[in-house]
BALOBA-1460 file (C-alpha; in Angstrom, 3 decimals):
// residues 122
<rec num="1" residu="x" x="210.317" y="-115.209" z="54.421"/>
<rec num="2" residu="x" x="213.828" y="-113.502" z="55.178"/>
<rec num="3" residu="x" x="215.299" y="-117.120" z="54.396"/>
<rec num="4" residu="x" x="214.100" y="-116.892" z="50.820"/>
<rec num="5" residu="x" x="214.792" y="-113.610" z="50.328"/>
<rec num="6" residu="x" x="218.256" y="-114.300" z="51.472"/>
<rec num="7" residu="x" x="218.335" y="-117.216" z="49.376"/>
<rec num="8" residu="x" x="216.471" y="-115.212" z="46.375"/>
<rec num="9" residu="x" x="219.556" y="-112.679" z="46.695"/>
<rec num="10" residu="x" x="222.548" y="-114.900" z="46.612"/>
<rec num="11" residu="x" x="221.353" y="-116.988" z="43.828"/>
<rec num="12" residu="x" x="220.728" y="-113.287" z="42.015"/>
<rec num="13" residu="x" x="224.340" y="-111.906" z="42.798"/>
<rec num="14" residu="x" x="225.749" y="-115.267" z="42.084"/>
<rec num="15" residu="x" x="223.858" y="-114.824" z="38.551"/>
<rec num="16" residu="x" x="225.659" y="-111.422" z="38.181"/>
<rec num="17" residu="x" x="228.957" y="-112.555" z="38.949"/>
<rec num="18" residu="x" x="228.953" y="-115.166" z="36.304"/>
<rec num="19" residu="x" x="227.328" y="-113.068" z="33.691"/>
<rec num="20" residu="x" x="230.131" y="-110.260" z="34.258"/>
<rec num="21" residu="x" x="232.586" y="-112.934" z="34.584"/>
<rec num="22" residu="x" x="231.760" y="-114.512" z="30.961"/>
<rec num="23" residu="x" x="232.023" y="-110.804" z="29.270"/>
<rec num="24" residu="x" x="234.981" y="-110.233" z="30.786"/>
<rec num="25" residu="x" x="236.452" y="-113.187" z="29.195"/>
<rec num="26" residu="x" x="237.659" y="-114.794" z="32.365"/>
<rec num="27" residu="x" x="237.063" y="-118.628" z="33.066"/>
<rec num="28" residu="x" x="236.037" y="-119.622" z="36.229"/>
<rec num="29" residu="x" x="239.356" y="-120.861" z="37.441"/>
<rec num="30" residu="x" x="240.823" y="-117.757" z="36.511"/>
<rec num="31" residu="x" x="238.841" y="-115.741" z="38.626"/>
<rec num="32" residu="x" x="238.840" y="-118.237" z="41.214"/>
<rec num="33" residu="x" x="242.566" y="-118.146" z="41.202"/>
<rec num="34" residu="x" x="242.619" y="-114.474" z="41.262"/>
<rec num="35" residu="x" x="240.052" y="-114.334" z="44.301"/>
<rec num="36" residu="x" x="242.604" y="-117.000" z="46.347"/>
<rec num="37" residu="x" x="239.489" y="-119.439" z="46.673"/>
<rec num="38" residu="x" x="239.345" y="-122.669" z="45.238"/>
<rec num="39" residu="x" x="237.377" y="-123.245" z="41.664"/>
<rec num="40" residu="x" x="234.621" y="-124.936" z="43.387"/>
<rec num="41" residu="x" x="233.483" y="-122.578" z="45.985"/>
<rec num="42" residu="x" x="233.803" y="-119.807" z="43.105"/>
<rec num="43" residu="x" x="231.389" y="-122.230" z="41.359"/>
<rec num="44" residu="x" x="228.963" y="-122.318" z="44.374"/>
<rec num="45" residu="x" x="229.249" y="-118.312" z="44.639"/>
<rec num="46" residu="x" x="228.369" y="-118.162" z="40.874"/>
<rec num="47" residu="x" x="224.982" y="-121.039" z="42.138"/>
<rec num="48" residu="x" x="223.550" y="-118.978" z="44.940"/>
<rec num="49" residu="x" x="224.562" y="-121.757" z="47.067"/>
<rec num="50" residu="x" x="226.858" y="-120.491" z="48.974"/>
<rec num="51" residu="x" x="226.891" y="-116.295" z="50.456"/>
<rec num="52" residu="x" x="229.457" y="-113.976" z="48.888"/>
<rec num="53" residu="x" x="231.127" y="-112.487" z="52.040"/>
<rec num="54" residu="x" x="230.508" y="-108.944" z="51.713"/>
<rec num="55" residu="x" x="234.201" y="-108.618" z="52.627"/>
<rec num="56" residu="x" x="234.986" y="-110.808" z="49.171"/>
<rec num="57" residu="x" x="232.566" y="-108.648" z="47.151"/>
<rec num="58" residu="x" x="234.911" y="-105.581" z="46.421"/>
<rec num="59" residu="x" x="237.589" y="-107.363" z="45.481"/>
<rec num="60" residu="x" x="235.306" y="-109.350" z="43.026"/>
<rec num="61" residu="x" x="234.011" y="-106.574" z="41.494"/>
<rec num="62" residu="x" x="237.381" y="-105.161" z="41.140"/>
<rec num="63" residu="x" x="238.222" y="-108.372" z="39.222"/>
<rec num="64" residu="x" x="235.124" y="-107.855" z="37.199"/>
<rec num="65" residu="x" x="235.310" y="-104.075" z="36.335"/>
<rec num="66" residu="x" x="232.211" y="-102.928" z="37.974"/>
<rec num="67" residu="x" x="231.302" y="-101.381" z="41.485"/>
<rec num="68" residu="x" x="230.158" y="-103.554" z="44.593"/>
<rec num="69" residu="x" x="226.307" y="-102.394" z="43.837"/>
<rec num="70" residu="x" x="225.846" y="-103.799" z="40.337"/>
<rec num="71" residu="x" x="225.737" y="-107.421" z="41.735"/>
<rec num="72" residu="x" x="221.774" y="-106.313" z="43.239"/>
<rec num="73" residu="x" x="220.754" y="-104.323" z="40.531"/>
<rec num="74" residu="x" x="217.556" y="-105.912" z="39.737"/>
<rec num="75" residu="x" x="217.032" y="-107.852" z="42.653"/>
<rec num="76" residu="x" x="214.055" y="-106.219" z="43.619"/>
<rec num="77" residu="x" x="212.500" y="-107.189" z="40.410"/>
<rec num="78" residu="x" x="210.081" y="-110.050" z="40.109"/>
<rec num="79" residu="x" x="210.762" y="-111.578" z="36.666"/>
<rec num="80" residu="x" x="212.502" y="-114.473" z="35.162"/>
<rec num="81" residu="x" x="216.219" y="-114.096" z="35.475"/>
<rec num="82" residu="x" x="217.176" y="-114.207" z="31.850"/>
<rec num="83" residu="x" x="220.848" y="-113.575" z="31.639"/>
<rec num="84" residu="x" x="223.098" y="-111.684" z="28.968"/>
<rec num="85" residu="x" x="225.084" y="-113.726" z="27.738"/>
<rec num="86" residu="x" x="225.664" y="-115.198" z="24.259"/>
<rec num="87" residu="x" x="224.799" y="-118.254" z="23.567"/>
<rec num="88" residu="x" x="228.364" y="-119.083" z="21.833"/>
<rec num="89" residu="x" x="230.414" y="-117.373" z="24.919"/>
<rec num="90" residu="x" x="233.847" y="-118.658" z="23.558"/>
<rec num="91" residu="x" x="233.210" y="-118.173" z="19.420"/>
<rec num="92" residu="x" x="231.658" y="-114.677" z="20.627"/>
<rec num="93" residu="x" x="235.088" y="-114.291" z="22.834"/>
<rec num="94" residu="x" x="237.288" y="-114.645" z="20.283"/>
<rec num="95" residu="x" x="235.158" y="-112.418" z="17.905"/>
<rec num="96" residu="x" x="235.844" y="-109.597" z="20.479"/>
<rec num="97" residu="x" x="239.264" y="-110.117" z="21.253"/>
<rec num="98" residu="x" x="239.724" y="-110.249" z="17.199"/>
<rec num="99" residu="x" x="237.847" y="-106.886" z="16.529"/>
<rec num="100" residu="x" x="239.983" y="-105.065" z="18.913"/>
<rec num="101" residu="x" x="242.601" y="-104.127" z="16.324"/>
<rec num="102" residu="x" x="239.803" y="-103.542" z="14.041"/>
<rec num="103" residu="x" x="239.675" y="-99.563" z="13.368"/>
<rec num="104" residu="x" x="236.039" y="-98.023" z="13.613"/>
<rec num="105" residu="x" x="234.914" y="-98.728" z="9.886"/>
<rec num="106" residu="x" x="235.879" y="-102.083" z="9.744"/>
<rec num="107" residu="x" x="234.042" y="-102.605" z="12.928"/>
<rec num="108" residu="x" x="230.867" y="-100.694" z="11.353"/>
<rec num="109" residu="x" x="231.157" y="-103.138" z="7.852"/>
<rec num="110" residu="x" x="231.477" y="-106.057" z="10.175"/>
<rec num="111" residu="x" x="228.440" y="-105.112" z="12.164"/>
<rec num="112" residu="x" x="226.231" y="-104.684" z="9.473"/>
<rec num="113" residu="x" x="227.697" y="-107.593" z="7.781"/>
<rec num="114" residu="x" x="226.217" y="-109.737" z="10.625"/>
<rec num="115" residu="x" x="223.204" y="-107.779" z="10.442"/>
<rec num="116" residu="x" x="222.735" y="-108.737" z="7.069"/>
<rec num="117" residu="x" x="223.559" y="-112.126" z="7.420"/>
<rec num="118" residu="x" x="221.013" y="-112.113" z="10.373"/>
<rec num="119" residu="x" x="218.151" y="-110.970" z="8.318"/>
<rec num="120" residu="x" x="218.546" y="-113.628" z="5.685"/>
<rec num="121" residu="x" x="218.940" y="-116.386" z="7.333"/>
<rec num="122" residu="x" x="216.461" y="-115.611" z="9.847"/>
């Protein structure tokens, strides 16, 4: 029982790395080489397959912009992990990093705009 919980939590902060780590924009071998460990154990973190050290943790949040204990929130929850993320990470990506110069009202216009092009087609 503690083996699967164990396992249950790893694969669940492993989740939350990777789904911070998309919406911040950062690939995997960026954070990787930012962390000092090679791409493929950050790809094992990100699996549950391997156990973030809890000594490693900080520094990942750091990376990520978020404290230590947003990795478990939700653990405790029995559900189907569905993460958010966008479908289209990289054309979403670039749709944020192009909107940043946008000022407020042309942010507004281009929200709706999708909006709109959301209810028609859909």
């Amino acid at each position: 029982m503690t083996v699967r919980l164990h396992a249950r939590a790893d694969r669940h902060v492993g989740r939350r790395v990777r789904e911070r780590r998309v919406q911040s924009g950062l690939s995997l071998a960026e954070m990787a080489s930012a962390l000092g460990i090679s791409t493929v154990q950050a790809r094992k973190y990100e699996a549950g397959l391997n156990a973030i050290p809890a000594t490693r943790l900080p520094a990942i949040a750091a990376l990520l912009g978020v404290e230590p204990g947003w990795f478990f929130e939700e653990l405790e929850e029995e559900r189907v992990y569905r993460p958010v993320l966008p479908t289209r990470p990289r054309m979403l990506l670039d749709l944020v990093r192009t909107t940043d110069d946008l000022p407020d009202t042309g942010l507004d216009a281009l929200c709706a705009a999708a909006r709109a092009l959301v209810a028609r087609t859909g």
